[in-house]
C-alpha positions in Angstrom: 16.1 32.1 12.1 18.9 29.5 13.0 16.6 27.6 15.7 13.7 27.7 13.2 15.4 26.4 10.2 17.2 23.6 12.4 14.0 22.5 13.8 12.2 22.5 10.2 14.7 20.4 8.2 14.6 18.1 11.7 10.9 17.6 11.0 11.5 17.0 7.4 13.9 14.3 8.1 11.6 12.7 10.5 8.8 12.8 7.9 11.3 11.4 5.6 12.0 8.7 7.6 8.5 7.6 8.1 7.1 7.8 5.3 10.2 5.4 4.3 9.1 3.0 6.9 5.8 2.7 5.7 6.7 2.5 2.0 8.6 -1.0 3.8 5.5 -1.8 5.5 3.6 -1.9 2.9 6.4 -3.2 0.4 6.5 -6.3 2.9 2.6 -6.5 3.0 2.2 -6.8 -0.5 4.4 -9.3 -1.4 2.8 -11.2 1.5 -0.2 -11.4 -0.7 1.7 -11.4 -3.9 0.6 -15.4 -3.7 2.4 -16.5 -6.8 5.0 -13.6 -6.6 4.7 -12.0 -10.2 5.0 -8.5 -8.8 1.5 -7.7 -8.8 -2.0 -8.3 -7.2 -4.8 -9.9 -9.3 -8.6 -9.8 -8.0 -8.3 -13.1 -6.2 -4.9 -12.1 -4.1 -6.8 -9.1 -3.3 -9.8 -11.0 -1.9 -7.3 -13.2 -0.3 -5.8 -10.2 1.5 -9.2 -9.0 2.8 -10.2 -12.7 3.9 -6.9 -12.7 5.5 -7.3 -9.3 7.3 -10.8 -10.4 8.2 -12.5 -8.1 6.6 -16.6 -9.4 6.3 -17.2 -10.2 2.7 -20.1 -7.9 2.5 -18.1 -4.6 3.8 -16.0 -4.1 0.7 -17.5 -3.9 -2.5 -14.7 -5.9 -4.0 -14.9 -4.7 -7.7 -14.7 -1.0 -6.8 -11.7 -1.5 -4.3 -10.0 -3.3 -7.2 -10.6 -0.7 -9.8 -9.9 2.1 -7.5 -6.4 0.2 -7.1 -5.7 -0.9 -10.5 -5.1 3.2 -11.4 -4.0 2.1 -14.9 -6.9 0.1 -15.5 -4.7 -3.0 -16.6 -6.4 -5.7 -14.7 -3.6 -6.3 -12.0 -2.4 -4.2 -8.7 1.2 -3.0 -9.0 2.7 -1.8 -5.4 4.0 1.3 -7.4 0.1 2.1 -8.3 
């Protein structure tokens, strides 16, 4: 049971630690397109993201990815949403 619970809280910690890295990632990403660095995303930063991460304009139906971002529905994108 020693082995087993040493290898389990091992694979925890290495969860833990990458899902902390990519929590970073995507801190760093965000304020990359946090254009005028208000903490947030409006529509246009978003578009600017996918224009920067060439994505074609007619793959992403803008309005939905924005909505289905903006979880309480109050116009901007908050990294925390």
């Amino acid at each position: 049971m020693g082995a087993y619970k040493h290898n389990y809280d091992a694979i925890i910690e290495q969860r833990a630690i990458a899902a902390k890295q990519e929590l970073a990632t995507l801190a760093e990403a965000f304020m990359r397109y946090d254009g005028d660095g208000n903490g947030h995303l409006d529509r246009q930063e978003l578009e600017a993201a996918l224009a920067d991460l060439e994505v074609p304009a007619g793959e992403v139906d803008v309005d939905n990815l924005f909505k289905s971002l903006d979880a309480n529905s109050d116009g901007v994108i908050q990294l925390t949403e």
